[in-house]
Backbone and ligand atoms as CSV (ligand in chain L), in Angstrom:
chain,resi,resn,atom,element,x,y,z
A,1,UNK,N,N,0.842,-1.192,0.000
A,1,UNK,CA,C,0.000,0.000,0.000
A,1,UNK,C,C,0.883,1.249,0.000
A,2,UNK,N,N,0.468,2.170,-0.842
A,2,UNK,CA,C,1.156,3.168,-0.654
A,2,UNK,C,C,0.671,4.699,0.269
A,3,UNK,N,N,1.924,4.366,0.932
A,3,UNK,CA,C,1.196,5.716,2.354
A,3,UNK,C,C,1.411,7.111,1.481
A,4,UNK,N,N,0.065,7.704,2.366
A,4,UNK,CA,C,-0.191,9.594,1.946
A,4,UNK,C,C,1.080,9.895,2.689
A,5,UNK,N,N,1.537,10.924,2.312
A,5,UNK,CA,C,3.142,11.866,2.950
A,5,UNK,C,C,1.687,12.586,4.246
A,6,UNK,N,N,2.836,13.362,4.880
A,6,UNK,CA,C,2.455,14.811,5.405
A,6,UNK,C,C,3.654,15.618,5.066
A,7,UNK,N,N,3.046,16.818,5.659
A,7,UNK,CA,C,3.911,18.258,4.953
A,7,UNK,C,C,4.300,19.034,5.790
A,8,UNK,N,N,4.965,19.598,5.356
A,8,UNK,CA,C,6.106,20.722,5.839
A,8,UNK,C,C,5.571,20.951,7.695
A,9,UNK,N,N,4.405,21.631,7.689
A,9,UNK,CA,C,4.358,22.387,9.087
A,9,UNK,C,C,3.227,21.126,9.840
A,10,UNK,N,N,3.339,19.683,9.511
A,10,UNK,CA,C,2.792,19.167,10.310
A,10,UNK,C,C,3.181,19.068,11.632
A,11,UNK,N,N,3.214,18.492,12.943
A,11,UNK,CA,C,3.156,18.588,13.932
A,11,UNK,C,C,4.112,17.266,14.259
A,12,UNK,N,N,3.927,16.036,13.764
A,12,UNK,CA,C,4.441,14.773,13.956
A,12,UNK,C,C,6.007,15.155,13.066
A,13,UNK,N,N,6.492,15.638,12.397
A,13,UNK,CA,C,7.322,16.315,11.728
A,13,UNK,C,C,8.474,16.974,12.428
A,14,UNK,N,N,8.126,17.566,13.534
A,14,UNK,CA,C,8.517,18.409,14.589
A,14,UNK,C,C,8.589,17.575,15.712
A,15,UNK,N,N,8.455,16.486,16.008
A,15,UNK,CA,C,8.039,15.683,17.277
A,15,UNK,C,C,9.578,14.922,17.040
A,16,UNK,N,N,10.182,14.322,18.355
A,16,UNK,CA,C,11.199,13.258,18.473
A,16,UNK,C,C,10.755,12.035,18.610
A,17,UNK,N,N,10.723,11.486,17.790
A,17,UNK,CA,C,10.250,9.883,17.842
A,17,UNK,C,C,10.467,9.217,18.738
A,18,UNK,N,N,9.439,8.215,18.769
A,18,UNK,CA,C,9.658,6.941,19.703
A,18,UNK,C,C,10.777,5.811,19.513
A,19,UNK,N,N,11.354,5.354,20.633
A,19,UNK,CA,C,12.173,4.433,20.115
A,19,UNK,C,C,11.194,3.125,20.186
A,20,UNK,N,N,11.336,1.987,18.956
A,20,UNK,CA,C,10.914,1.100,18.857
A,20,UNK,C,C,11.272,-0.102,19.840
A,21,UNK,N,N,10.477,-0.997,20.375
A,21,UNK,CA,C,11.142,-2.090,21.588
A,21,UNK,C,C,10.702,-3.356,21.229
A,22,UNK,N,N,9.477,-3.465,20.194
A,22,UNK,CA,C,8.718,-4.819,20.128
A,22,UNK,C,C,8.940,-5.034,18.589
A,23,UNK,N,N,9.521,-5.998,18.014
A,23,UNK,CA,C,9.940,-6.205,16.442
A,23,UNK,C,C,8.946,-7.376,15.729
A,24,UNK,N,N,8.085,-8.004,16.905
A,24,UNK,CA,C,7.730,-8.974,16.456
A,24,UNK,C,C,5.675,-8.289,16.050
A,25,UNK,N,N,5.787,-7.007,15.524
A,25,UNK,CA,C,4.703,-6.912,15.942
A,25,UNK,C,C,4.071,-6.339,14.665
A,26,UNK,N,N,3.187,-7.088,14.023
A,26,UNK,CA,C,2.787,-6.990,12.264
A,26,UNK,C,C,2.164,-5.437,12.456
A,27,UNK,N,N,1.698,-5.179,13.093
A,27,UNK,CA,C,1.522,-3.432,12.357
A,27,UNK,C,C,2.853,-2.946,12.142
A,28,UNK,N,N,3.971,-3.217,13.125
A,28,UNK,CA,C,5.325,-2.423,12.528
A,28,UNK,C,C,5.822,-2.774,11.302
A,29,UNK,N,N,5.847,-4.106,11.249
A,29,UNK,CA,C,6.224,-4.702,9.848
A,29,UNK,C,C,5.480,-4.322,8.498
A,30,UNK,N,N,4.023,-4.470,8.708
A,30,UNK,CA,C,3.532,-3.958,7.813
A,30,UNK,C,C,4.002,-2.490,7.463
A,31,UNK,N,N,3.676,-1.633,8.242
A,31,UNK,CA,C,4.556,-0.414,7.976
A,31,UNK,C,C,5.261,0.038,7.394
A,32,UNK,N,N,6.782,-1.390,7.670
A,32,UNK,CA,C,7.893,-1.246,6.759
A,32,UNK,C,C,7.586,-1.463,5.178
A,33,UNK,N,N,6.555,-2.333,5.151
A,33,UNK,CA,C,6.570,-3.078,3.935
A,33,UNK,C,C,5.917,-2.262,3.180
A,34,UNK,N,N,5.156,-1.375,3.667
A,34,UNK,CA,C,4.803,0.133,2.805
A,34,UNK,C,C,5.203,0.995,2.523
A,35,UNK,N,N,6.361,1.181,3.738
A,35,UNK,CA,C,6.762,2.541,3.203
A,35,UNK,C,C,7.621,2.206,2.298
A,36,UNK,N,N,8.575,1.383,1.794
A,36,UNK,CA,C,9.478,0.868,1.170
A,36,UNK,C,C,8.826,0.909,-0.216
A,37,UNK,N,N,7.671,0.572,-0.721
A,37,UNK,CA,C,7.000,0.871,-1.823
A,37,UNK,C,C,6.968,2.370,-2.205
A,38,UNK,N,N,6.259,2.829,-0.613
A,38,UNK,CA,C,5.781,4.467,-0.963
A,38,UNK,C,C,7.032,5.389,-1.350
A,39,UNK,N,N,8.424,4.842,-0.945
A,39,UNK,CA,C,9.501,5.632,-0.947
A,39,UNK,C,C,9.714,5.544,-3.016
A,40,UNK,N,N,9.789,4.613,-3.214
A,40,UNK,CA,C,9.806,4.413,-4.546
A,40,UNK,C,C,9.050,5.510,-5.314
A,41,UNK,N,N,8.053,5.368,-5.087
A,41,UNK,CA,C,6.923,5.210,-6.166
A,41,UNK,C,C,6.594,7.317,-5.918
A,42,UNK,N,N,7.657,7.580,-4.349
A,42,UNK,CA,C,7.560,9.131,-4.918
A,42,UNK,C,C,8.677,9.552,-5.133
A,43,UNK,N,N,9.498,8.850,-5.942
A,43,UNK,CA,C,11.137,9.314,-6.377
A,43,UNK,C,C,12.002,9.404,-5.162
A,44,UNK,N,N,11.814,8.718,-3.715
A,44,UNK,CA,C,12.667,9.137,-2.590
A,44,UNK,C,C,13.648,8.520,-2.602
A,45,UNK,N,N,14.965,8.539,-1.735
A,45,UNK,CA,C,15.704,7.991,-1.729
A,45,UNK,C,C,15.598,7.604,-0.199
A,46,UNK,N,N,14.894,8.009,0.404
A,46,UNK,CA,C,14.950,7.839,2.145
A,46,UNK,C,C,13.312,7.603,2.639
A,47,UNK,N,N,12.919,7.196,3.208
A,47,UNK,CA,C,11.752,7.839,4.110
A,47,UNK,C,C,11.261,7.629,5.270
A,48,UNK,N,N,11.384,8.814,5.858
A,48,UNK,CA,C,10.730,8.043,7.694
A,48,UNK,C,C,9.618,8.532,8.421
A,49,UNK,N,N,9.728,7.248,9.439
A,49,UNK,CA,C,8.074,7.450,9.588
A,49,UNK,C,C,7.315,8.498,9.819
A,50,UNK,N,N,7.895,9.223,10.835
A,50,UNK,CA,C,7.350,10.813,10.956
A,50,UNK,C,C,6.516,11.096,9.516
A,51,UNK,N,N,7.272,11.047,8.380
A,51,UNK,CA,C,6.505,11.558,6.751
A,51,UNK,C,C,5.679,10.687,6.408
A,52,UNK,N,N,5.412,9.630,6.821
A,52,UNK,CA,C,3.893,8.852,6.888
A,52,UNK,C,C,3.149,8.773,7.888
A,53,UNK,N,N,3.223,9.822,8.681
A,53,UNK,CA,C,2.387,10.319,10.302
A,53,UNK,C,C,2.551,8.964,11.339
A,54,UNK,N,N,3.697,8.427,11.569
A,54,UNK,CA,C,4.284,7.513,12.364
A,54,UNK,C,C,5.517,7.854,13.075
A,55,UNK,N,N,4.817,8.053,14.357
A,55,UNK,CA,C,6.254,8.816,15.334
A,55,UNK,C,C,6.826,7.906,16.223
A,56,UNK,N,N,7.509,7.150,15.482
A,56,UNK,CA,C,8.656,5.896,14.935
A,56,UNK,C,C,10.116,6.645,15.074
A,57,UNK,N,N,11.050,5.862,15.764
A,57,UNK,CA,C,12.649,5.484,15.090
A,57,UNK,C,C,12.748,4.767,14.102
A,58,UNK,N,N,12.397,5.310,12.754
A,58,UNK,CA,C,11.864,4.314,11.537
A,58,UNK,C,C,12.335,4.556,10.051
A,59,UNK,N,N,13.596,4.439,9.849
A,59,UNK,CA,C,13.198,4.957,8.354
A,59,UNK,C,C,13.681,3.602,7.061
A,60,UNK,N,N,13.517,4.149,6.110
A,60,UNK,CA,C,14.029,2.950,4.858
A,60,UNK,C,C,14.450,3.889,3.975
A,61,UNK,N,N,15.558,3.262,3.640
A,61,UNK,CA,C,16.479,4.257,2.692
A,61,UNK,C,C,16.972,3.054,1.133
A,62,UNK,N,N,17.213,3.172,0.085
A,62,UNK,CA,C,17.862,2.660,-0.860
A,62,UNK,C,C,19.065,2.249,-0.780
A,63,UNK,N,N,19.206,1.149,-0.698
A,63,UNK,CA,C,20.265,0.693,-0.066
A,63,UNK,C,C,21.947,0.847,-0.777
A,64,UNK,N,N,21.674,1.315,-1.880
A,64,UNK,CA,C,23.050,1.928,-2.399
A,64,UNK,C,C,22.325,3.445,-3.062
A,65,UNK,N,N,22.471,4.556,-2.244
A,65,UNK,CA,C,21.402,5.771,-3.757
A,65,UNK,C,C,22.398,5.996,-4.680
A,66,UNK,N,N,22.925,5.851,-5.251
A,66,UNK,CA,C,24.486,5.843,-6.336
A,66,UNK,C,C,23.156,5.043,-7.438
A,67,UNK,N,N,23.211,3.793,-6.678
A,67,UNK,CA,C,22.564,3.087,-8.247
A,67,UNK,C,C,20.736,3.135,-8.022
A,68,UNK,N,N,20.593,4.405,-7.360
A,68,UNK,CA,C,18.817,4.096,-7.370
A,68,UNK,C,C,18.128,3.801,-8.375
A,69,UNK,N,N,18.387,4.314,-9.846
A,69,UNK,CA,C,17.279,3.987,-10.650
A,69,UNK,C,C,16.954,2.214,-11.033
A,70,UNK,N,N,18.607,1.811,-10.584
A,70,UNK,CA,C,18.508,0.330,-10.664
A,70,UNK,C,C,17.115,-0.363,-9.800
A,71,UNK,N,N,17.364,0.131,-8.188
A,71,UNK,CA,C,16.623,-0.252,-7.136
A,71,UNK,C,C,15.520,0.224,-7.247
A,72,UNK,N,N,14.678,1.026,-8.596
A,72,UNK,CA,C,13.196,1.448,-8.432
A,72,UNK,C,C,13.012,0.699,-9.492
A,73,UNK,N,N,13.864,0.237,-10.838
A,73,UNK,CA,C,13.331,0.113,-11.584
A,73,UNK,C,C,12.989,-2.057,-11.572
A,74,UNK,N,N,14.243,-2.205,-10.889
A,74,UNK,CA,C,14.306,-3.795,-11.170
A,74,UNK,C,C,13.885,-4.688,-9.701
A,75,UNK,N,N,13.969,-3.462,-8.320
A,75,UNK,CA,C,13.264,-4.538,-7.564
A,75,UNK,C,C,12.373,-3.642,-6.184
A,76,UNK,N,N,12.229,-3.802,-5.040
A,76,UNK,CA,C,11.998,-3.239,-4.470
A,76,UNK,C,C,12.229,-2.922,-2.859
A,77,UNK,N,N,13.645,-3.507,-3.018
A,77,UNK,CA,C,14.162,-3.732,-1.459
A,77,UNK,C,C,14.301,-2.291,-0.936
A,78,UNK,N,N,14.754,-2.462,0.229
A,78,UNK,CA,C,15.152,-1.275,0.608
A,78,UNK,C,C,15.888,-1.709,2.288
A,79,UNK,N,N,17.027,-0.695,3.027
A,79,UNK,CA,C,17.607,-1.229,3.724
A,79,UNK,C,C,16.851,-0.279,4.994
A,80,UNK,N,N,16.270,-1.616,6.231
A,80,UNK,CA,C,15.792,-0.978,7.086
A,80,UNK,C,C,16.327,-0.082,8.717
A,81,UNK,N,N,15.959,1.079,8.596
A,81,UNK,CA,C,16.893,1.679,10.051
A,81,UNK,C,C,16.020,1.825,11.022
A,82,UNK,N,N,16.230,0.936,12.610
A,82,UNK,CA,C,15.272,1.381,13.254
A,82,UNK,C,C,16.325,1.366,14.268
A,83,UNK,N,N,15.756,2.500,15.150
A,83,UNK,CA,C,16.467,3.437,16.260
A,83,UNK,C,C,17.765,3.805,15.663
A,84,UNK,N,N,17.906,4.009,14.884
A,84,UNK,CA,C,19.498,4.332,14.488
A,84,UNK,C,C,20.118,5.905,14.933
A,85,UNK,N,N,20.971,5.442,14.935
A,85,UNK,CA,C,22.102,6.928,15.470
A,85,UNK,C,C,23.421,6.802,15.189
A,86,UNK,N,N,24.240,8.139,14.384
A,86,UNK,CA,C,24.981,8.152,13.940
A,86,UNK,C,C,26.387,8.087,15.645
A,87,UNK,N,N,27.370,7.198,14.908
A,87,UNK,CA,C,28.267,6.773,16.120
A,87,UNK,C,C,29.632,7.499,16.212
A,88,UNK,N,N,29.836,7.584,14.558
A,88,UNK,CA,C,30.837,8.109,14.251
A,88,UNK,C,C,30.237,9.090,13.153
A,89,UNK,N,N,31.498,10.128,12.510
A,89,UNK,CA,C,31.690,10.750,11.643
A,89,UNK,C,C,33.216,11.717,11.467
A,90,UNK,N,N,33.158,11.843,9.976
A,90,UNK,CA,C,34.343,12.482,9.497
A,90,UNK,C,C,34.123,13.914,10.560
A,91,UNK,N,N,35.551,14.490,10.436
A,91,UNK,CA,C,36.023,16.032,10.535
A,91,UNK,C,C,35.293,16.641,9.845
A,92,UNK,N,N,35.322,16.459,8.365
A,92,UNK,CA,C,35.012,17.449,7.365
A,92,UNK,C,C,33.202,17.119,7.138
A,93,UNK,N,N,33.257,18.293,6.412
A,93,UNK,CA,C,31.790,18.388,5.956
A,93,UNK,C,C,32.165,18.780,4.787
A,94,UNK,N,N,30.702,18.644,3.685
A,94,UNK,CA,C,30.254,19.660,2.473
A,94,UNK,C,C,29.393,19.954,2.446
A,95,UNK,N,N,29.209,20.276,1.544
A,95,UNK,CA,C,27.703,21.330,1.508
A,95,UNK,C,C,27.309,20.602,-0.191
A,96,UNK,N,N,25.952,20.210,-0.312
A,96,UNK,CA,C,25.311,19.696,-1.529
A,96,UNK,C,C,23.827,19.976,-1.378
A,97,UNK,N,N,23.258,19.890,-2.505
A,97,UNK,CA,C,21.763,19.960,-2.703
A,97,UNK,C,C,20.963,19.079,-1.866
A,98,UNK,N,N,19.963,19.474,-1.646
A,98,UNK,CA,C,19.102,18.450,-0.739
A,98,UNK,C,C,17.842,18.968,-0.879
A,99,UNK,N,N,16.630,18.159,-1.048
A,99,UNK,CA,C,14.971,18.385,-0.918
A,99,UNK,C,C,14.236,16.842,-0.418
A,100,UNK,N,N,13.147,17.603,0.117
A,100,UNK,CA,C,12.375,16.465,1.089
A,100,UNK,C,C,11.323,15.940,0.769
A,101,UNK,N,N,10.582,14.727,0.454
A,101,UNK,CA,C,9.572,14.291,-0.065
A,101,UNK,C,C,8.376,15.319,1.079
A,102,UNK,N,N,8.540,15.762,1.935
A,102,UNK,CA,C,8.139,16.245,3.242
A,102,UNK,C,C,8.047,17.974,2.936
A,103,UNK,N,N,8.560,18.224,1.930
A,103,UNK,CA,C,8.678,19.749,1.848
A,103,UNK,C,C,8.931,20.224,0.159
A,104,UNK,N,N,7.594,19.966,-0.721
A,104,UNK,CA,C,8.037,19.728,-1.737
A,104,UNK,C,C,8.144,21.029,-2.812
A,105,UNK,N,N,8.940,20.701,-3.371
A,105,UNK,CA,C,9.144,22.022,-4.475
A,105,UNK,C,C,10.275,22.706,-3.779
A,106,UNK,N,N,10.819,22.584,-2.461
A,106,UNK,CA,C,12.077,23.499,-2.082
A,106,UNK,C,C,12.973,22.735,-1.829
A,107,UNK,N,N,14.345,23.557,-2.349
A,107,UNK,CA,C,15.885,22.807,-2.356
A,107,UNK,C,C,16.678,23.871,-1.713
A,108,UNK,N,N,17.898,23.244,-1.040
A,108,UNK,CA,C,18.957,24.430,-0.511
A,108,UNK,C,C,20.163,22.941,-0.630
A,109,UNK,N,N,21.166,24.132,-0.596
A,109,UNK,CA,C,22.027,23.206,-0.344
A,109,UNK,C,C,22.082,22.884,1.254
A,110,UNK,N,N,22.875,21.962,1.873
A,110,UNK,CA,C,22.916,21.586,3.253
A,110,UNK,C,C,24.585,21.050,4.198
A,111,UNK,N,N,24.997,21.603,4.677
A,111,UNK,CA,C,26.352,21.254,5.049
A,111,UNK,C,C,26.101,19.415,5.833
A,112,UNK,N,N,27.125,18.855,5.301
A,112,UNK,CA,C,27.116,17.776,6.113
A,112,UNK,C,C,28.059,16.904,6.482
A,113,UNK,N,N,28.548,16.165,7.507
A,113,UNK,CA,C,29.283,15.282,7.201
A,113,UNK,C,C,29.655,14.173,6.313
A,114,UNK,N,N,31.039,14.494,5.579
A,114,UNK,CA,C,30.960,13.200,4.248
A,114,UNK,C,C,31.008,11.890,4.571
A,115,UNK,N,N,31.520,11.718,5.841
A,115,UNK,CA,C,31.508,10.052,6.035
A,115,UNK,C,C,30.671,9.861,6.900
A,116,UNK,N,N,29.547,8.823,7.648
A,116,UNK,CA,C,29.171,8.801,8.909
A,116,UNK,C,C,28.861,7.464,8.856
A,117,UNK,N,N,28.947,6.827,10.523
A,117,UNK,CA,C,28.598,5.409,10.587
A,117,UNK,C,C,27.563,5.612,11.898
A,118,UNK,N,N,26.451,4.753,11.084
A,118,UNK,CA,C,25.714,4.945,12.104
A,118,UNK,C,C,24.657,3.222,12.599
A,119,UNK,N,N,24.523,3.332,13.822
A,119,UNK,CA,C,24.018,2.037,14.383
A,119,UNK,C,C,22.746,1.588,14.522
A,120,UNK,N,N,22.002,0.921,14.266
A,120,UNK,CA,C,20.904,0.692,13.960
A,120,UNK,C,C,20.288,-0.721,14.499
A,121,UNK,N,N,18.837,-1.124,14.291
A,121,UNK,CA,C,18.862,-2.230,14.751
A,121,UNK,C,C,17.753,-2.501,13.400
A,122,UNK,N,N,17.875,-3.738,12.685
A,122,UNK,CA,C,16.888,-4.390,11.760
A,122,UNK,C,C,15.489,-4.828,11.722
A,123,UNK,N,N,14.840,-5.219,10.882
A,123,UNK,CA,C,13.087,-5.241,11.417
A,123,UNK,C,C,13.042,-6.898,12.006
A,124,UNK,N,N,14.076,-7.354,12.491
A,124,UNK,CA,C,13.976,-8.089,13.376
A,124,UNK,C,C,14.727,-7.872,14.315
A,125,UNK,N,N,15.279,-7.004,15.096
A,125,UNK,CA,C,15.878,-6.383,16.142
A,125,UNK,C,C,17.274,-6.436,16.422
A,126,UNK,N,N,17.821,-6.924,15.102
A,126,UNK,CA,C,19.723,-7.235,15.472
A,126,UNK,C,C,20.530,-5.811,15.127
A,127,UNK,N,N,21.191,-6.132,15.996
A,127,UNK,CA,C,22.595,-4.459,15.636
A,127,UNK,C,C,23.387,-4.732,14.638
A,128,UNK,N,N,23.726,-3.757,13.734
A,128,UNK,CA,C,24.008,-3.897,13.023
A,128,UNK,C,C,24.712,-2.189,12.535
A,129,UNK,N,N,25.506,-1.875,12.021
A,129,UNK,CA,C,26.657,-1.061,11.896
A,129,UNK,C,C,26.787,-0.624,10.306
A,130,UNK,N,N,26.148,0.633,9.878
A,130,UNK,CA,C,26.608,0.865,8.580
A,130,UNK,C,C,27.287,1.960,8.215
A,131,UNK,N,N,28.262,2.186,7.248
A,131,UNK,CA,C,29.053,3.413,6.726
A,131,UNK,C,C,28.902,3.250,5.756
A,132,UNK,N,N,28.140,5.114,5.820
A,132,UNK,CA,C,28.419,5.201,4.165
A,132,UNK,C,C,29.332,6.601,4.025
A,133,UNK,N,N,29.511,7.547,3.194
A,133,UNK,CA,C,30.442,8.480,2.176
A,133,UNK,C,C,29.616,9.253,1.278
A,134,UNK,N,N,29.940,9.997,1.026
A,134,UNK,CA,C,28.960,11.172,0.292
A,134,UNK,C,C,27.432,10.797,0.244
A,135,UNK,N,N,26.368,10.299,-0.921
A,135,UNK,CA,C,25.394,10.440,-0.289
A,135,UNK,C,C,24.521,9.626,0.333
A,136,UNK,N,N,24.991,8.117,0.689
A,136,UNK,CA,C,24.803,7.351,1.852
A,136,UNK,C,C,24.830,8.124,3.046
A,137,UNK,N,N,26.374,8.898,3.375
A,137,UNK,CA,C,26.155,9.491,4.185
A,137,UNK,C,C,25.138,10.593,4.687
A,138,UNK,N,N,25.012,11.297,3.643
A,138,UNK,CA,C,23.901,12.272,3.721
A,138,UNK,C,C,22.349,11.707,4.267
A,139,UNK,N,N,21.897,11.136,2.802
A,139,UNK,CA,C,20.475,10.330,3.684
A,139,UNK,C,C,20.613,9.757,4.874
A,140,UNK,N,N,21.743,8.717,5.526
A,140,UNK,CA,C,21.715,8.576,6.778
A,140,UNK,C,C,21.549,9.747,8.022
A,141,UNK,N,N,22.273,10.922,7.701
A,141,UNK,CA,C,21.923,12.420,8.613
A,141,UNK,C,C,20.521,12.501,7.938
A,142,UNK,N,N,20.063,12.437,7.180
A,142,UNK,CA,C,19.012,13.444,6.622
A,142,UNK,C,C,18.088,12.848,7.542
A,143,UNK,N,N,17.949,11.100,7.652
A,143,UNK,CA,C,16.956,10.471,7.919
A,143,UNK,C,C,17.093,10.427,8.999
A,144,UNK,N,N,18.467,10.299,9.858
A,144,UNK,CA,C,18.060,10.272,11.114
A,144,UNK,C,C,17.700,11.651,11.974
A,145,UNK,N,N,17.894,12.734,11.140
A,145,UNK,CA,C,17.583,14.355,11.791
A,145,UNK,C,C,15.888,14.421,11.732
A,146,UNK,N,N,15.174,13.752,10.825
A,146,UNK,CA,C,13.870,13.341,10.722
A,146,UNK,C,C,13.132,12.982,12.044
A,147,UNK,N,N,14.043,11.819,12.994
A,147,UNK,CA,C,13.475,11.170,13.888
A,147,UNK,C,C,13.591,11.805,15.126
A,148,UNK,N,N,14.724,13.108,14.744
A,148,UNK,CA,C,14.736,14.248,16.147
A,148,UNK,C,C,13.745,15.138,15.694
A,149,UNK,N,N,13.137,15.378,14.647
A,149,UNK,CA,C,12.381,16.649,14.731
A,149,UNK,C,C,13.109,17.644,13.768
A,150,UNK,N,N,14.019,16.882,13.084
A,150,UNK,CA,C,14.681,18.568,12.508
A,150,UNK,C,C,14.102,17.940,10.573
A,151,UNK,N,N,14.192,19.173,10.061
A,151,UNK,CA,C,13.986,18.922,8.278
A,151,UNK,C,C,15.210,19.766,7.956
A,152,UNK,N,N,15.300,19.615,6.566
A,152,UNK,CA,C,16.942,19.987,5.898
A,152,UNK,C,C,16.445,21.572,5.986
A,153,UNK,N,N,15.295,21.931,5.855
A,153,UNK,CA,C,15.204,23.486,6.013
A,153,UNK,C,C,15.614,24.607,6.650
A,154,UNK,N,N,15.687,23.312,8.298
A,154,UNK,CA,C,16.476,24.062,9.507
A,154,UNK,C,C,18.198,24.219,9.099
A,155,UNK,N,N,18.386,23.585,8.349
A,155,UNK,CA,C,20.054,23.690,8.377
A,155,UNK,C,C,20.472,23.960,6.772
A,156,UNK,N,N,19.950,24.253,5.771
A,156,UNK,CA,C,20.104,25.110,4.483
A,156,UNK,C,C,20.295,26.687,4.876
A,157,UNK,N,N,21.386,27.162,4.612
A,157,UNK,CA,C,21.283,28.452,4.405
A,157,UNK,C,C,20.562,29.111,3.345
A,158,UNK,N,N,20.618,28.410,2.655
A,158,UNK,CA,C,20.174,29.355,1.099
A,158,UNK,C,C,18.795,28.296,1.065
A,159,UNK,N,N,17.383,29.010,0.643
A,159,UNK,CA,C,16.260,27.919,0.141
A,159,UNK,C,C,15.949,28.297,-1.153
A,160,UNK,N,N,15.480,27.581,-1.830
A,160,UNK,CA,C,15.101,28.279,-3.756
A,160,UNK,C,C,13.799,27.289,-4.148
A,161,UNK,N,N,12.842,28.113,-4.543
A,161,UNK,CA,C,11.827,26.858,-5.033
A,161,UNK,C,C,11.625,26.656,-6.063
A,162,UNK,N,N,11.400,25.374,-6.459
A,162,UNK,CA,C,11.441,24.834,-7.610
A,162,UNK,C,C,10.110,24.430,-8.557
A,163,UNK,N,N,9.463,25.350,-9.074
A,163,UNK,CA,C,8.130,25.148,-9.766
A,163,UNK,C,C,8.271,23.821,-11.086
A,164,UNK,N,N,7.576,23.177,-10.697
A,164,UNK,CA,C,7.084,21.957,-11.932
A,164,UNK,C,C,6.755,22.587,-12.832
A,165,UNK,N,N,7.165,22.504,-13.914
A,165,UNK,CA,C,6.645,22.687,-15.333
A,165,UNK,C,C,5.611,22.271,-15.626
L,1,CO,CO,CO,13.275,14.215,4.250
């Protein structure tokens, strides 16, 4: 099924998520197994629950975004993060484009760390440890700043909107 988004000045958006404790429990699963569609099917590369009105430690991201059009076009996995938090990260940052299925039509660029590893637990509850580098790394901040309450808006200096043709 594919979940409705919410938007920009919703309320659950702004909220710090719950941490998840029970894995064995088919509304969560089901959940996953939707949003992982819904992320597709609106060009995302990330999505968490907060943006399907679920105030969740929850998100699903593409499990390499380098080769996404592969992963929308030929299957439909997606790699699951629940309670995750970044453990490590580089010194350096950059700054790159960024927009939110959550805030649509606006882009800024966004400073971020290029490397980050962050810890997570799977939709069956094991730890598990991932690093990624440019924009692995990014969606991992993006998605987990989601589950504190923050959107890329708060941390773009510059915003520009982008009208559909
Ligand atoms: Co977002």
């Amino acid at each position: 099924m594919i979940l409705p988004l919410v938007r920009t000045d919703h309320p659950v958006l702004r909220r710090g998520a719950d941490m998840i404790t029970r894995f064995d429990d088919p509304a969560l699963q089901k959940l996953i197994d939707d949003m992982i569609p819904t992320m597709y099917e609106r060009d995302g590369i990330g999505l968490a629950a907060p943006q399907v009105n679920y105030s969740l430690r929850l998100a699903v991201i593409v499990p390499d975004p380098d080769r996404y059009e592969e992963y929308k076009k030929e299957s439909r996995e997606g790699t699951v993060l629940i309670n995750p938090r970044i453990i490590r990260h580089s010194f350096r940052k950059e700054a790159h484009e960024e927009g939110c299925l959550s805030v649509p039509g606006i882009f800024g660029p966004v400073r971020r760390y290029m490397s980050v590893t962050a810890e997570y637990q799977d939709r069956n509850g094991q730890t598990h440890t991932i690093k990624g580098t440019g924009l692995l790394a990014r969606v991992l901040q993006h998605e987990t700043d989601h589950l504190n309450g923050t959107l890329f808006i708060d941390k773009s200096t510059r915003l520009y909107k982008v009208t559909a043709l």
